[in-house]
C-alpha positions as a Markdown table, in Angstrom:
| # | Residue | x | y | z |
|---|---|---|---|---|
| 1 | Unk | -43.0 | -13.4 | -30.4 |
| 2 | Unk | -40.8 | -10.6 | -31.7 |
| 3 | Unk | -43.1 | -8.1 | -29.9 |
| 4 | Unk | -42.6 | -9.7 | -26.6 |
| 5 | Unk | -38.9 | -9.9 | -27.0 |
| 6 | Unk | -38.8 | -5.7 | -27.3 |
| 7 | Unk | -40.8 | -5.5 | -24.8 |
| 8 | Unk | -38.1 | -7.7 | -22.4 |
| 9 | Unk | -35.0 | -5.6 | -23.8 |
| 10 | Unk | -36.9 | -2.5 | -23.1 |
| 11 | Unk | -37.2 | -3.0 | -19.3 |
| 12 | Unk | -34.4 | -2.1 | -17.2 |
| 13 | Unk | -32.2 | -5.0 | -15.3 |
| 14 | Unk | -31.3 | -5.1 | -11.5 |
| 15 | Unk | -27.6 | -5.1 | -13.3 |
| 16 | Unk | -28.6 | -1.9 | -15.4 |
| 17 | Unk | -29.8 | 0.2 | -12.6 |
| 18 | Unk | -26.1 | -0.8 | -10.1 |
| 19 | Unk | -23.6 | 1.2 | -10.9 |
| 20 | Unk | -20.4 | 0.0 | -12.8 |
| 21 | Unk | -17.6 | -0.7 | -11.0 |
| 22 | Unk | -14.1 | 0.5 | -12.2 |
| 23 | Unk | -10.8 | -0.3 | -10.8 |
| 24 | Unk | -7.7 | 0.7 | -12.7 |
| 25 | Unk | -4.4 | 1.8 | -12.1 |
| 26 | Unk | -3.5 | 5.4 | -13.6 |
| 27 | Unk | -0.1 | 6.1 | -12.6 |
| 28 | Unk | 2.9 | 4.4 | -10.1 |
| 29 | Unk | 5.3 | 6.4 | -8.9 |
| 30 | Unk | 8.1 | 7.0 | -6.0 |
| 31 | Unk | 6.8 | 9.9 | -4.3 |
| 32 | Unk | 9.9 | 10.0 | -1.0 |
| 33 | Unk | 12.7 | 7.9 | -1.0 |
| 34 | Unk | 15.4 | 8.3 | 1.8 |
| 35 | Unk | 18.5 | 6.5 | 2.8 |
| 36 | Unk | 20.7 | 6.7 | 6.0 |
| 37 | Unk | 24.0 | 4.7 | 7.0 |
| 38 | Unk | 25.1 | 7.5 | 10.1 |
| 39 | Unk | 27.7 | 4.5 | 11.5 |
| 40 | Unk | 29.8 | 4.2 | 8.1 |
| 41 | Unk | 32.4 | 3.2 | 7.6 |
| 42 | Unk | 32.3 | 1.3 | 10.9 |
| 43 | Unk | 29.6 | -0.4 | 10.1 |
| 44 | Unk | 31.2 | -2.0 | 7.0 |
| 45 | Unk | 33.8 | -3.2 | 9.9 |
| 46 | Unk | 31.8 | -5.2 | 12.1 |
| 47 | Unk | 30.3 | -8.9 | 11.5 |
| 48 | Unk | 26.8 | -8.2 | 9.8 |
| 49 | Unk | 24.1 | -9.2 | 12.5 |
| 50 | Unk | 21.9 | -6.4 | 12.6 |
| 51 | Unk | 18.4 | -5.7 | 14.4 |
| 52 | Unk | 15.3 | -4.9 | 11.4 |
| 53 | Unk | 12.7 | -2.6 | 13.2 |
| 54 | Unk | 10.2 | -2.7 | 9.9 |
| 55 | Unk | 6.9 | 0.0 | 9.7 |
| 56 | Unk | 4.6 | 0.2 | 7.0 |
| 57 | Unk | 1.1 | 2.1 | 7.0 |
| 58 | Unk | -1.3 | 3.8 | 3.8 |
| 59 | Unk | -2.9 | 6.7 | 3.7 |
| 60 | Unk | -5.1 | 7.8 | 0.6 |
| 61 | Unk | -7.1 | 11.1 | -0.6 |
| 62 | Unk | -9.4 | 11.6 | -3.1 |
| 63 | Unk | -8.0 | 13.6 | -6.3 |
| 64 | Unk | -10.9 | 13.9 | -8.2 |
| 65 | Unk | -14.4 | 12.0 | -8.8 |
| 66 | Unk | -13.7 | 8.4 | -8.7 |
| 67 | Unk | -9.6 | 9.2 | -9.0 |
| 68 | Unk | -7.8 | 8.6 | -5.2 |
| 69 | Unk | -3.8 | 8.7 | -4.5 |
| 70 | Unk | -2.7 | 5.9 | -2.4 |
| 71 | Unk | 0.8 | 6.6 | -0.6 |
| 72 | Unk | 2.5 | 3.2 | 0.8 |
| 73 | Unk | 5.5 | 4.2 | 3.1 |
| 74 | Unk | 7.8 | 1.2 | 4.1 |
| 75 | Unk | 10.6 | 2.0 | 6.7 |
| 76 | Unk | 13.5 | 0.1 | 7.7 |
| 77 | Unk | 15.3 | 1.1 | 10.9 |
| 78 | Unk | 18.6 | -1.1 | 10.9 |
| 79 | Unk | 20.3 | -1.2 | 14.1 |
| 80 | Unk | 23.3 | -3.3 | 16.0 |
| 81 | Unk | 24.9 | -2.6 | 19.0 |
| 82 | Unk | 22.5 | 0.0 | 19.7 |
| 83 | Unk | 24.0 | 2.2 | 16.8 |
| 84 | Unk | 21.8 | 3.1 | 13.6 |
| 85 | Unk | 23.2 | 0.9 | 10.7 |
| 86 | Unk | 21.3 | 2.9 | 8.4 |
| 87 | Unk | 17.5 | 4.3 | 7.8 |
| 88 | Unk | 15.7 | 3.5 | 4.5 |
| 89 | Unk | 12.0 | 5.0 | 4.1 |
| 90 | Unk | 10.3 | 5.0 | 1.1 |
| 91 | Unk | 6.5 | 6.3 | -0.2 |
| 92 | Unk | 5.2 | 4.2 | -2.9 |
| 93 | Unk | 2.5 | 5.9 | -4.5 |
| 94 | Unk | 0.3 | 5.4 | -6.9 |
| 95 | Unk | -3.0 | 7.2 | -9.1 |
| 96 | Unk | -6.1 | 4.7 | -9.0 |
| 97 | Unk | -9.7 | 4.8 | -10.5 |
| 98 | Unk | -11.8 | 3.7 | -7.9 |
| 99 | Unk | -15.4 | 4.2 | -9.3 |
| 100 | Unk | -19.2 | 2.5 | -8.6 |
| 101 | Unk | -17.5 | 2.1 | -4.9 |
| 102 | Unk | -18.8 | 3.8 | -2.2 |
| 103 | Unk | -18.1 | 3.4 | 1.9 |
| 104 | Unk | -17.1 | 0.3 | 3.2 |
| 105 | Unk | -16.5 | -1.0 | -0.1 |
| 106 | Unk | -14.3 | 1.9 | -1.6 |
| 107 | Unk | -12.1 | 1.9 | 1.8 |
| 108 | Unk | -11.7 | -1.7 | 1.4 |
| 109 | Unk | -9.9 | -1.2 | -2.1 |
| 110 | Unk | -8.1 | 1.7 | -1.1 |
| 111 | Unk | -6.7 | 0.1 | 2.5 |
| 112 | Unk | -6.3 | -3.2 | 0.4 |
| 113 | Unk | -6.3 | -3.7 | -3.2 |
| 114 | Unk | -4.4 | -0.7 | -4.1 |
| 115 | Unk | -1.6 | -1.3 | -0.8 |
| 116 | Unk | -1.2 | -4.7 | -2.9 |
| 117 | Unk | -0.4 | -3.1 | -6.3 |
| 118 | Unk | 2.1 | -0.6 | -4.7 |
| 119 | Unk | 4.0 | -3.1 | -2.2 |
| 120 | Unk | 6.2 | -5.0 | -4.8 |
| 121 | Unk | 7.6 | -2.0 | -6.4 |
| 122 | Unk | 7.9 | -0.3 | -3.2 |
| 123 | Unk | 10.0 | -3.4 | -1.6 |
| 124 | Unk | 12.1 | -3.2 | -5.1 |
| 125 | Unk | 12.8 | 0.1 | -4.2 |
| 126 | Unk | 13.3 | -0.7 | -0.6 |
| 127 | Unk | 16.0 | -3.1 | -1.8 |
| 128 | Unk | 17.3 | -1.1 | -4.2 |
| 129 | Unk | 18.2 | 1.8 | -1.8 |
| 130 | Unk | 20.2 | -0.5 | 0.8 |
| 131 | Unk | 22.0 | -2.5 | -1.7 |
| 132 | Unk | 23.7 | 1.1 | -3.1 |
| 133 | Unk | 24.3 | 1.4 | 0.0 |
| 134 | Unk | 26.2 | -1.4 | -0.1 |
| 135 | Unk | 24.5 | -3.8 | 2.8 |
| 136 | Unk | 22.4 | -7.0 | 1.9 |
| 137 | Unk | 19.0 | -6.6 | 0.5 |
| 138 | Unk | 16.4 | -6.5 | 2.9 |
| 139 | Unk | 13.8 | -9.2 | 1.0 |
| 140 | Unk | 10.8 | -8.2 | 3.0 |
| 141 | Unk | 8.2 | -11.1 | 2.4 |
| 142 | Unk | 4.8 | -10.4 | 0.8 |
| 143 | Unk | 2.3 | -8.6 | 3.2 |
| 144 | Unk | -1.3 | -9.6 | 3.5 |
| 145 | Unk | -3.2 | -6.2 | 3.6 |
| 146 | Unk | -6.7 | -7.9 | 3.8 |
| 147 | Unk | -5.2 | -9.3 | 7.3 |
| 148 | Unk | -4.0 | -5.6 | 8.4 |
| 149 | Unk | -7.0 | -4.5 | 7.4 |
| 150 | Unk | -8.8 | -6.8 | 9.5 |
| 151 | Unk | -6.6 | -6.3 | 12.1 |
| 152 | Unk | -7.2 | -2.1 | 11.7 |
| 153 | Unk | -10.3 | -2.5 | 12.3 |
| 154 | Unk | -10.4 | -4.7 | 15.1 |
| 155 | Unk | -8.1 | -2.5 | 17.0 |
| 156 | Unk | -10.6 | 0.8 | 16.1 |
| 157 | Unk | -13.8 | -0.9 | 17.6 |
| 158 | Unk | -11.7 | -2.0 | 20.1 |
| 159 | Unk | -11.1 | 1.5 | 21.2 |
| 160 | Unk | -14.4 | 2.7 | 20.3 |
| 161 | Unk | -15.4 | 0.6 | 23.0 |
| 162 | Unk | -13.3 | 2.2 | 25.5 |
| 163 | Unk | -13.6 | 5.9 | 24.8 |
């Protein structure tokens, strides 16, 4: 019985030959932070009912093997009266091990998982930013960046199919 048990451990498993996947998180960091009030002090003189234009978008690049930067850049364009309240941009970043990932699978944690980790201290910083400047936090809600993924996608077939 013992002989047949070696024999078992000896052979490879479908699990064995698969590489492993790794995900962790390396480094966070604010990589741009900018802050614009161009209307002030007149702003500070008017009744607070301003107009939120809000952008956000990824980009990543590898570093090394199986080590990628992911930059999150959330921008606030605060108008009223068709005057700029103030401008608030700011590029979360973050250093992620992404390895045993390849294709479809790697893009999906980079456009995705590591957008996720980066957004709340990128909103924090969002917030931080335009309460020094002495207006009321923004509070941007939580983003669901399987959903813009989705959506990503759908609009790139969707011109694939056109060009």
């Amino acid at each position: 019985m013992a002989a047949e048990n070696d024999i078992q451990a000896a052979q490879p498993t479908a699990e064995a030959d698969e590489p492993q996947v790794r995900f962790g998180v390396q480094r966070l960091y604010i990589k741009d932070a900018s802050f614009e009030a161009p209307d002030t002090p007149e702003s500070f003189r008017r009744a607070y009912a301003p107009q939120i234009n809000f952008s956000i978008n990824s980009r990543s690049k590898p570093i090394e093997d199986g080590i990628h930067e992911v930059v999150l850049r959330l921008t606030a364009d605060v108008k009223q009266d068709n005057k700029t309240v103030f401008l608030v941009e700011v590029q979360q970043a973050g250093i992620f091990e992404v390895a045993g990932l390849d294709g479809e699978r790697l893009e999906q944690v980079l456009s995705i998982t590591c957008p996720s980790v980066l957004f709340p201290y990128g909103r924090e910083a969002v917030d931080a930013l335009v309460t020094k400047g002495s207006f009321p936090a923004l509070m941007l809600a939580p983003i669901n960046f399987e959903a813009v993924y989705a959506q990503a996608k759908r609009n790139q077939a969707e011109r694939a199919e056109v060009n």
